[in-house]
Structures are given as structure tokens and as C-alpha cells.
C-alpha positions in Angstrom: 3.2 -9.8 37.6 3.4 -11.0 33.9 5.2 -8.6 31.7 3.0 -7.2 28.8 3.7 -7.2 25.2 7.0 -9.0 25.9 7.3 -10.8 21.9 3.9 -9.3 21.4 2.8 -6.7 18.2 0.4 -3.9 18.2 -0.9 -2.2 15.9 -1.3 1.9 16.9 -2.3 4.5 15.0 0.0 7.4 14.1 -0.7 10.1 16.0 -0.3 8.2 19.1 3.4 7.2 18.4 5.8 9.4 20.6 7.4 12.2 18.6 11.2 10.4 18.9 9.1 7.4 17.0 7.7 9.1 14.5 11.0 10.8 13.8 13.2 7.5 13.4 9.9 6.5 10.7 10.9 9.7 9.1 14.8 9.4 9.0 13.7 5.2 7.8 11.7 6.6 5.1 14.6 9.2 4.0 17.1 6.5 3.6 14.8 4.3 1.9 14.2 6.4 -0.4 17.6 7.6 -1.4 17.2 11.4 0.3 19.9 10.6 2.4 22.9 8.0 2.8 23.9 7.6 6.1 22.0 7.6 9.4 23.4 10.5 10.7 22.5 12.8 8.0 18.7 11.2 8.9 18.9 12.5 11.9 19.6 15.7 11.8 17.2 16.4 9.1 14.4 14.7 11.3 16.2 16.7 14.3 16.4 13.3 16.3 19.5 12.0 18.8 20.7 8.5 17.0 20.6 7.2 20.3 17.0 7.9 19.9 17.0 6.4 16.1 18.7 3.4 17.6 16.5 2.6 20.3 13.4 2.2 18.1 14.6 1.1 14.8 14.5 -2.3 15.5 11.0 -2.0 17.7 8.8 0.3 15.0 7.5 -0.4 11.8 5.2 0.8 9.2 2.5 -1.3 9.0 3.3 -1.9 5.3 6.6 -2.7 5.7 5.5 -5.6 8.0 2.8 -6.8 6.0 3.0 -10.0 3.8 -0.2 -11.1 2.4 -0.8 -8.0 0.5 -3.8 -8.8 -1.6 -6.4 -6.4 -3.1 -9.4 -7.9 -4.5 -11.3 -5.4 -7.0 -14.6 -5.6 -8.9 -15.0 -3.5 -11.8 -18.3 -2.8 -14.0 -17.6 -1.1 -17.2 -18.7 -0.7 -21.0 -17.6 -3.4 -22.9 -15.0 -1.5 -25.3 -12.2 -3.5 -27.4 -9.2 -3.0 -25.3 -11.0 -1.7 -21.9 -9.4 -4.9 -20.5 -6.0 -3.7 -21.7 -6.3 -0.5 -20.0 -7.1 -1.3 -16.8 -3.6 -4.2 -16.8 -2.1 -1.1 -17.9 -3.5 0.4 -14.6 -2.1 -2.8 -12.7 1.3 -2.6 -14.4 1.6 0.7 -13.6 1.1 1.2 -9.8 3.8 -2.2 -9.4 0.5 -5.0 -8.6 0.7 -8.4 -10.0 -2.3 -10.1 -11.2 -3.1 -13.3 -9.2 -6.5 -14.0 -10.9 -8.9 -12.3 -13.0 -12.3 -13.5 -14.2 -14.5 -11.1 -16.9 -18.5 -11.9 -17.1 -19.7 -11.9 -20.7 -20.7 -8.5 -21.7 -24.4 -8.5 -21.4 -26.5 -5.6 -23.3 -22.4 -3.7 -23.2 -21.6 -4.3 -20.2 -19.5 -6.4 -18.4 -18.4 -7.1 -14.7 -13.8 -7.9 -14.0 -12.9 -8.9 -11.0 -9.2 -8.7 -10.3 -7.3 -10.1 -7.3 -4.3 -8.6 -7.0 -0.6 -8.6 -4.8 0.2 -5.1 -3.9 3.2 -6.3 -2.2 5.9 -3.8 -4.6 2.6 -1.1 -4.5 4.4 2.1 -4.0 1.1 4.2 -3.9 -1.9 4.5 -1.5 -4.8 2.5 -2.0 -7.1 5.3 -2.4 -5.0 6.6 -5.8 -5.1 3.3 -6.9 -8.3 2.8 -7.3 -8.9 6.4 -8.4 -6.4 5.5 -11.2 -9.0 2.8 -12.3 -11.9 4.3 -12.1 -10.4 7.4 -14.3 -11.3 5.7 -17.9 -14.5 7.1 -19.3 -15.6 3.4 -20.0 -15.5 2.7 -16.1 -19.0 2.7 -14.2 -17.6 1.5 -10.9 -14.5 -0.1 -8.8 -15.4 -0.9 -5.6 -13.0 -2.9 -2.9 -14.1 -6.3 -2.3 -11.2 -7.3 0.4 -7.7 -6.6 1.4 -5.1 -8.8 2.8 -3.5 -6.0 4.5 -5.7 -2.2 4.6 
């Protein structure tokens, strides 16, 4: 009988992880984020055996974490203001993205259209607040999500 998922990935959803799983994601996310310093204090906060932590640490991953091609493209329609442009980058700067390429129409009777392609990679907030970050300007009309490398 062939083995499955020997060298294989899946991608699962959340709530179908075992608790011990979701755990050791938990006590992972703790240390990355400075909370706590070794792996022990991890898991006793999380209230996981390191036995446990140490059997899936290697084996499960948030997708992001995993993730290379991180790549948002974005089109934007908006009232051609002096410095709208500059506001939006200031947007991009500040959630960590890196503009790849970015192409603004002419404005035509005020308005004009951006679209931005973007590399999320360093991105330390959801997609969601992102693009509610851009779309909080008054001169905004729209931002809708043209593709993702990754979401």
C-alpha cells in the first residue's frame, strides 16, 4: 500500500488542526514575537507537553510563514488630488509592502484609476486592514483586489 503524504504538503484549515497543533502555532507565535524567550516558558503558557511542541514544530506551519511569492495586485479609483498618490505610498510604507510596479491612468474629468502590485512578503497585518487602510482617504472611491500570490 503506498504511504500518503509522505514529502507531500496540505493545506487545512484551522479549526481542523488537533488542539496539541494549534497549541505549538501558539507557543511559535509567542516566541516570535518576543512574549517569551525560551520554549519552555511557551509551553506552559499554551498549557502544551514540549514533547508535544517538538513533535510538530518541524511538521506545521502557518500558511504565511511558508509562503514566498507574496504579491498583492490592487486597483484603486480616486479623485485626482495633488498628493493623493503620496498618500496611498504612505499607505504601502506603512503596513511593510514594497512596490513592484505601479501605473496611474490620466485623470480624466478628476478622476484617475492606480494600480499597484505589490510584495507583502514583510506585511505584518491582515489583508482585510490593509486594504481598509487604503480605502480610508476621503479622495478614495474604490480598492478592489485584483490577485494575490498567496491569500
Amino acid at each position: 500500500m503506498e504511504q500518503i503524504g509522505e514529502g507531500q504538503f496540505y493545506l487545512v484549515r484551522e479549526d481542523v488542526l488537533t488542539e496539541s497543533m494549534q497549541k505549538m502555532l501558539e507557543a511559535k507565535r509567542m516566541m516570535a514575537r518576543g512574549e517569551v524567550t525560551t520554549i519552555q516558558e511557551a509551553t506552559k503558557r499554551v498549557g502544551l507537553s514540549r514533547s508535544a511542541f517538538y513533535k510538530y514544530r518541524d511538521a506545521v506551519f502557518p500558511f504565511e510563514s511558508i509562503a514566498r511569492d507574496r504579491i498583492l495586485t490592487i486597483f484603486i479609483q480616486l479623485e485626482d488630488l495633488k498628493g493623493s498618490l503620496a498618500v496611498l505610498l504612505e499607505v504601502v510604507t506603512e503596513a511593510k509592502c514594497n512596490v513592484l510596479t505601479i501605473h496611474q491612468t490620466i485623470p480624466v474629468q478628476g478622476r484617475a484609476n492606480i494600480t499597484l502590485s505589490l510584495d507583502v512578503t514583510e506585511m505584518e497585518i491582515k489583508v482585510e486592514a490593509f486594504l481598509q487602510r487604503l480605502k480610508a482617504p476621503r479622495f478614495i472611491d474604490s480598492v478592489d483586489l485584483i490577485s494575490s500570490g498567496v491569500f
